[in-house]
N, C-alpha and C positions, 0 to 999 in steps of 0.2 A: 605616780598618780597623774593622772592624763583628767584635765576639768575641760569639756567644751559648752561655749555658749554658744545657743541658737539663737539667739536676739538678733536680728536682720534687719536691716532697713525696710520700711514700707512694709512691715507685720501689721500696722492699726487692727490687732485682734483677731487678724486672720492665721490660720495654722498653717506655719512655712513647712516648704517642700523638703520630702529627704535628701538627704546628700547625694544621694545617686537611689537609681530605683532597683528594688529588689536588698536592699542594704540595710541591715539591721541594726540600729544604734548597740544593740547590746555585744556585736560582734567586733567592734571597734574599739582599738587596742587592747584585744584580748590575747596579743601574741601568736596568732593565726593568721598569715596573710589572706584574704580572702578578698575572690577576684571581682564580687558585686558591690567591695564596698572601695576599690581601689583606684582612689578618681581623685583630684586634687581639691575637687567640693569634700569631701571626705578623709584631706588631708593622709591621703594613700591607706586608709582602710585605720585612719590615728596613727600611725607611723608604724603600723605590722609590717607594712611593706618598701620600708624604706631600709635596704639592708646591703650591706658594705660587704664587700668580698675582692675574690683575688680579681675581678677583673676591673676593678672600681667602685666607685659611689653612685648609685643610681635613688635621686632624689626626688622632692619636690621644685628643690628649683629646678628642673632640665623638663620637666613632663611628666617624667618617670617615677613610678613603683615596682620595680621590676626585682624580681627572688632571682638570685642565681641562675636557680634553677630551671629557672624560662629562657636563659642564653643559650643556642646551642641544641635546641630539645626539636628542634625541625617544626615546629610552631612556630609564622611570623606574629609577635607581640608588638600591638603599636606600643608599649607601654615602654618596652623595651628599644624602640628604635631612633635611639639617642644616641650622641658619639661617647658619652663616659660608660654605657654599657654596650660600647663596640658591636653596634648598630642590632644589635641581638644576635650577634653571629651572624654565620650564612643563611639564617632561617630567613628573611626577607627578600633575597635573593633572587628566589624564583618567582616570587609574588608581583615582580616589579617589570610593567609592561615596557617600560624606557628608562634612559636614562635619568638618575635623580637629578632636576632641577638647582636643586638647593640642600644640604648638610640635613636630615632629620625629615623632609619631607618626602611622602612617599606619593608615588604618578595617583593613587588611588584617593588622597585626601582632596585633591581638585575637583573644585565644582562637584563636591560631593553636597554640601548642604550647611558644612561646618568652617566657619573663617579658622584656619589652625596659624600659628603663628610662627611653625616653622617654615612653612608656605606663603606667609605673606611678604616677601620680597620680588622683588622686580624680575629675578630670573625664574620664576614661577608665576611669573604674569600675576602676582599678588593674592594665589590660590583659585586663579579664574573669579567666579561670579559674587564667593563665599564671603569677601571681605569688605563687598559694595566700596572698594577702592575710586571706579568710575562715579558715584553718587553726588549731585551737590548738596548746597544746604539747603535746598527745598522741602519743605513738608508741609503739610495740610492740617494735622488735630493740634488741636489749641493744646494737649500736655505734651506734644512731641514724642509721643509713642510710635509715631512713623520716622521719626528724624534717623538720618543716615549719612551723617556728614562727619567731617573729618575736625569737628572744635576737639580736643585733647586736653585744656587744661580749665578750671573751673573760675569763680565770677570773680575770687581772690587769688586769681593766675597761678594756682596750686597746679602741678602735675600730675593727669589722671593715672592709677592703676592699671594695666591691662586685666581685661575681664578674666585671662586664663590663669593671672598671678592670684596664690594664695598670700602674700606679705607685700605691708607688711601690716595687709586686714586678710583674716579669713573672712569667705563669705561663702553663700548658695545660688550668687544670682551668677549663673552658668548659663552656656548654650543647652546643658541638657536639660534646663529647668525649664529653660526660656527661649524652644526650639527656634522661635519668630522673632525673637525680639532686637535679632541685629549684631549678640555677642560674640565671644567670641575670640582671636589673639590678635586685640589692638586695646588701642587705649581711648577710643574716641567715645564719646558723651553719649548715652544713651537713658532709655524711660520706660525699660521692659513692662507689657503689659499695661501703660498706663500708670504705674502704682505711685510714681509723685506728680508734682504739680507740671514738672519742667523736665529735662534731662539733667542728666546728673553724672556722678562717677566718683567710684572711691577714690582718693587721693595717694599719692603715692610720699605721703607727709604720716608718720607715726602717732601721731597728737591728731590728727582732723579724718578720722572715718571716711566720711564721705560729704560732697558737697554738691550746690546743685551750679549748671555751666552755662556761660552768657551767650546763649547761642540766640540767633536770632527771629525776630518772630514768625506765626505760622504764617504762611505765603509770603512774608518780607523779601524771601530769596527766592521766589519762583519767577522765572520765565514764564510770558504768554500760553495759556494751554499744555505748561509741566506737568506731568503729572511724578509724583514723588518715586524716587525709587525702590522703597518698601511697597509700595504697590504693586509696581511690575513686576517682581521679586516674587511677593505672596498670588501674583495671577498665575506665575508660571510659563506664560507665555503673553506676553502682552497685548493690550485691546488694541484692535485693531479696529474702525470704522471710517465712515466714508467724511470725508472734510478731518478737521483738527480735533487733535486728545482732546476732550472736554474739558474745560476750565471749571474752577471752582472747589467747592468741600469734598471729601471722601465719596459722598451721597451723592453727585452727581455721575461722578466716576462707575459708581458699583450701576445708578439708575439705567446706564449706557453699555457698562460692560458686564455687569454681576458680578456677586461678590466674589467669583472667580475668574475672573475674564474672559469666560466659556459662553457670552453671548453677542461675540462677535461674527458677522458673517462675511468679514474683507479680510483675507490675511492667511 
């Protein structure tokens, strides 16, 4: 008998997101592996898809839910492209424009949009743009929903989680919940959405959930005329105008560049 709690942090009444989309709570651990609900928000589909075979254990600690069956089937499965499930066979193979940088990461996961955290290592240039590695601690909203900085452990020097670990808290607040919000495979403090007061981060302590991180105040850490790196990030291509980045709140930024950075005309 499989019991999961959805109590989340930062619910205050609002109705939390599915575990993955298209996934249907009544499909999980019903002993069908099934490929929409097989995600580590979803605990590989309740553990349908965590299954033991002759080529090894393919679990949740590695990334992996991966069926036998997808080793080998001429299907490259990111799910499957782990060394305990023997990178999924040669199915990967041709999919791979260069060589792999790094064990587990694949040339396609780069500066695609997602910080992965088999990619975030220095011979992967830290997954390119995904992992806002370059970022300081500058930010601009008073909850630190823009913060992009690299604080990692919380206000009682607890060790954060990495966002893509499921233990040894499960949780929902994912990159694919929380496209924007920074997650992703690291461990640094983040405030998805706004939804607390401060940044935060589950703990990587059994007894304490989650705690909120001593990071420092909004603009305390900005240079003259910063403008944050979730900003340039969410413009896409950054503002570009004539004299220096505008200084100042969010509001002034977006009054100069738009809330896309699409009203610049230098650059």
């Amino acid at each position: 008998l499989a019991v999961y709690n959805s109590t989340d942090i930062g619910a205050r009444g609002k109705e939390n997101p599915l575990c993955a989309p298209s996934c249907n709570e009544f499909d999980l651990s019903d002993g069908i592996c099934d490929t929409e609900c097989n995600t580590t928000a979803c605990f590989f589909d309740g553990g349908d898809c965590l299954v033991t075979h002759s080529r090894g254990t393919c679990d949740w600690r590695t990334r992996a839910g991966c069926p036998s069956s997808w080793i080998g089937d001429g299907v490259c499965d990111e799910e499957c492209f782990v060394e305990e499930c023997e990178w999924d066979g040669n199915d990967c193979a041709m999919t791979q424009s260069e060589e792999i940088c790094h064990a587990g990461c694949m040339s396609s996961w780069i500066n695609d949009g997602e910080c992965d955290e088999e990619c975030n290592v220095e011979e992967c240039n830290y997954d390119g743009a995904d992992c806002a590695h370059s970022a300081t601690e500058c930010y601009h909203e008073k909850d630190g929903s823009d913060y992009r900085g690299q604080m990692h452990t919380t206000t009682t020097n607890m060790e954060c989680m990495k966002w893509t670990s499921q233990f040894p808290h499960q949780h929902t607040t994912t990159h694919q919940n929380f496209p924007n919000a920074g997650l992703g495979g690291h461990n640094y403090c983040r405030n998805p959405d706004g939804r607390e007061s401060r940044p935060w981060c589950y703990t990587t302590d059994p007894h304490a959930r989650w705690e909120f991180c001593d990071v420092p105040d909004a603009f305390s850490a900005c240079l003259q005329n910063e403008v944050p790196h979730a900003v340039q990030i969410q413009a896409a291509i950054p503002c570009y105008i004539d004299g220096p980045t505008p200084s100042g709140p969010l509001v002034k930024f977006k009054e100069e560049c738009g809330e896309t950075g699409d009203n610049s005309t230098y650059g």
